[in-house]
C-alpha positions in Angstrom: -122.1 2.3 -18.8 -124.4 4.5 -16.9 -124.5 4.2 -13.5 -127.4 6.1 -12.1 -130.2 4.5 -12.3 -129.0 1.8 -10.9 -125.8 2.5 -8.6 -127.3 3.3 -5.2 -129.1 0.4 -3.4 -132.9 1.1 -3.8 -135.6 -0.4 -1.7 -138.9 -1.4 -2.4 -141.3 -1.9 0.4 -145.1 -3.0 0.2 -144.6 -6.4 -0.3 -143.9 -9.2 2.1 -140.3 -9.0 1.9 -137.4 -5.4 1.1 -135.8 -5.6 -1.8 -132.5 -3.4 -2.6 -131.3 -3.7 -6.4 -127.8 -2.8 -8.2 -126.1 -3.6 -10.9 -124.0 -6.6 -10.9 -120.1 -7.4 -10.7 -117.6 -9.7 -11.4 -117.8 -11.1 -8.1 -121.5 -12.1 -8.2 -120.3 -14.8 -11.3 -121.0 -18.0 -8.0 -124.1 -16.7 -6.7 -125.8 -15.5 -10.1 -124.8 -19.6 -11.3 -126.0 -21.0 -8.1 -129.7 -19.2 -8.5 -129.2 -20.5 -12.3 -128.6 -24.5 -11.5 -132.2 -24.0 -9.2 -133.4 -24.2 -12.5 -131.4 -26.0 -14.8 -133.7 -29.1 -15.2 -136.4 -27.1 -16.2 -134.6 -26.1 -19.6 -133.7 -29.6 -20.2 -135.2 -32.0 -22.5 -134.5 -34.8 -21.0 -135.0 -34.8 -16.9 -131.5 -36.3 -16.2 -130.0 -33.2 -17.8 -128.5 -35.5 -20.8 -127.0 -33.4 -23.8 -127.2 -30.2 -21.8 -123.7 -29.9 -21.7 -123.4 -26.8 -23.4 -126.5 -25.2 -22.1 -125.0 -26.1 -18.4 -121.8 -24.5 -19.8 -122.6 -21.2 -20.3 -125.0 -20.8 -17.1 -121.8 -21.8 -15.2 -119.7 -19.3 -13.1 -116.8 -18.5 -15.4 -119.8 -18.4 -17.9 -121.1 -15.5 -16.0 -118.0 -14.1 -14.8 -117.7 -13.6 -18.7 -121.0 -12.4 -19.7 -120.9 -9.7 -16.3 -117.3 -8.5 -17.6 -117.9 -8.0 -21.2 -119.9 -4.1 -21.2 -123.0 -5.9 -23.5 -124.4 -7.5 -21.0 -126.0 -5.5 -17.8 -127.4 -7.2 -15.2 -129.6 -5.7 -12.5 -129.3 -7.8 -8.9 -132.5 -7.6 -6.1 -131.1 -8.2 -2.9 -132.9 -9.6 0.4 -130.4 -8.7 3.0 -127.3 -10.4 1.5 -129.5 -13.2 -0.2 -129.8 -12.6 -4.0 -133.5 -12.8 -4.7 -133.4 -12.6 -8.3 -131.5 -11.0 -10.9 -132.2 -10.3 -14.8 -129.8 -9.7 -17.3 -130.1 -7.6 -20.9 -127.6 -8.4 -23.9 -127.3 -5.1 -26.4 -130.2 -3.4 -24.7 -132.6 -5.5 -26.5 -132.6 -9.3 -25.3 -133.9 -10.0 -22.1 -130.9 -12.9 -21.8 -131.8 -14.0 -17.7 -134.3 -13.4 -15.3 -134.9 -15.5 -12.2 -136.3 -15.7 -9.3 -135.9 -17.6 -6.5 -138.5 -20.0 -5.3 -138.6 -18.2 -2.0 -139.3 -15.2 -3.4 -141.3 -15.9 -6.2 -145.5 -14.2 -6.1 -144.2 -10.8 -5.0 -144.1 -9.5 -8.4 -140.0 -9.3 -8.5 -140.1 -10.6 -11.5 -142.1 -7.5 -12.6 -139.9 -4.9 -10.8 -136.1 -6.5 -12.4 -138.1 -6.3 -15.7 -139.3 -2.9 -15.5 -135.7 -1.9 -14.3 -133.8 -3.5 -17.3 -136.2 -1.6 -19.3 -135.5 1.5 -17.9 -131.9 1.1 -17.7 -132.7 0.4 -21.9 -134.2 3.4 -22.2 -132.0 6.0 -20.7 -129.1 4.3 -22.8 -131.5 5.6 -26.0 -133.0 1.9 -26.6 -136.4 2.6 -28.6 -136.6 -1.3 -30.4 -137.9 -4.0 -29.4 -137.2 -6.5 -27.0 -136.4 -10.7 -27.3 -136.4 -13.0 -24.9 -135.3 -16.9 -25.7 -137.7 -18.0 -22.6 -138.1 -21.5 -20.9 -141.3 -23.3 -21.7 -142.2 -22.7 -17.8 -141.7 -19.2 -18.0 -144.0 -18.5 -21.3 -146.8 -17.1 -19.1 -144.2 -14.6 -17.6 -143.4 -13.2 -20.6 -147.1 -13.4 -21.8 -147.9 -10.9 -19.2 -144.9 -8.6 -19.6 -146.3 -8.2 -23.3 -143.9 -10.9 -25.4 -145.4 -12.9 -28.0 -144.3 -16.4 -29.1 -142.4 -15.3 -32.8 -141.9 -18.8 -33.4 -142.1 -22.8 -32.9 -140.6 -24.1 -29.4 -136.5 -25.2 -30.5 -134.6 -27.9 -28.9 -131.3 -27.5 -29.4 -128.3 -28.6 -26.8 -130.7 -30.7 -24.8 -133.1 -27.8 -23.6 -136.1 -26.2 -24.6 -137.3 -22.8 -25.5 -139.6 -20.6 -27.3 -138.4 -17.0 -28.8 -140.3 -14.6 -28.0 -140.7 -10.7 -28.7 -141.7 -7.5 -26.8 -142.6 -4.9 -29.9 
C-alpha cells in the first residue's frame, strides 16, 4: 500500500478549525464505530433501529477492525487535535464505502477534502474507473455535488435505506 500521500500528518488551515489527516489503523476500529453509531438511525428504516441488525453489525468495531486490516479497504482519518473529525473509506479503489463527518465539524467542507484525498490516493495506485458510492438518503445531495448520479431506485434491505450511486 502506498504510503506517501498519506503517511505524514498534513494540515489544512483557512477554515474555522486545523485539520491533520493519515491513513487509518487497526487501533482506530472504537473511534471510526463510535463516529458511525452518530449516524446509525439515519440509515434505518424504521426509527427504532428494528431489522438493522446486520447493518449495525458491520459498522461495529470488530466490523471495522476487519475492514481496516484487510489491504482493500483504505481509509483516510482528519484529525482535530486527537478528536477524529471525520474519516472516509475506499473498497478496491473504486467504492467510496464511508465518509462521515461529525456534526461538530460539519460546513467546513471536510467532507470535500477526505473525498478529494481518497481520490487521490485512487489515482496514484493507477485507478482510472469510476467510482460507486451506496449513500444514505440524507447524504444524496453530498454526493450530488461531488459529481455521483443516482444509477438506480432507493433499496431497503437489512432495515436501512440507500441509493447507489456512481461517479463516471
Amino acid at each position: 500500500m502506498d504510503r506517501h500521500a498519506h503517511a505524514s500528518e498534513q494540515a489544512i488551515s483557512g477554515m474555522s478549525s486545523e485539520f491533520h489527516f493519515r491513513d487509518g489503523f487497526a487501533a482506530d476500529a472504537l473511534i471510526i464505530s463510535q463516529l458511525i453509531a452518530l449516524f446509525a438511525r439515519d440509515f434505518c428504516v424504521n426509527p427504532d433501529g428494528s431489522g438493522a441488525d446486520l447493518f449495525l453489525q458491520s459498522v461495529s468495531e470488530s466490523a471495522e477492525l476487519s475492514y481496516l486490516s484487510d489491504s482493500r479497504y483504505h481509509y483516510i482519518l482528519a484529525l482535530h487535535g486527537e478528536t477524529l473529525a471525520g474519516f472516509i473509506a475506499m473498497r478496491d479503489l473504486s467504492h467510496l464505502f464511508h465518509l462521515f463527518v461529525h456534526p461538530s465539524y460539519q460546513g467546513q467542507k471536510l467532507a470535500s477534502k477526505l473525498w478529494q484525498r481518497a481520490r487521490q490516493h485512487a489515482a496514484v495506485q493507477g485507478h482510472t474507473g469510476s467510482f460507486t458510492v451506496n449513500s444514505s438518503l440524507n447524504a444524496i445531495p453530498v454526493y450530488e455535488r461531488f459529481g455521483f448520479l443516482a444509477k438506480g431506485e432507493i433499496v431497503e434491505m437489512h432495515g436501512i435505506a440507500f441509493l447507489p450511486m456512481q461517479k463516471p
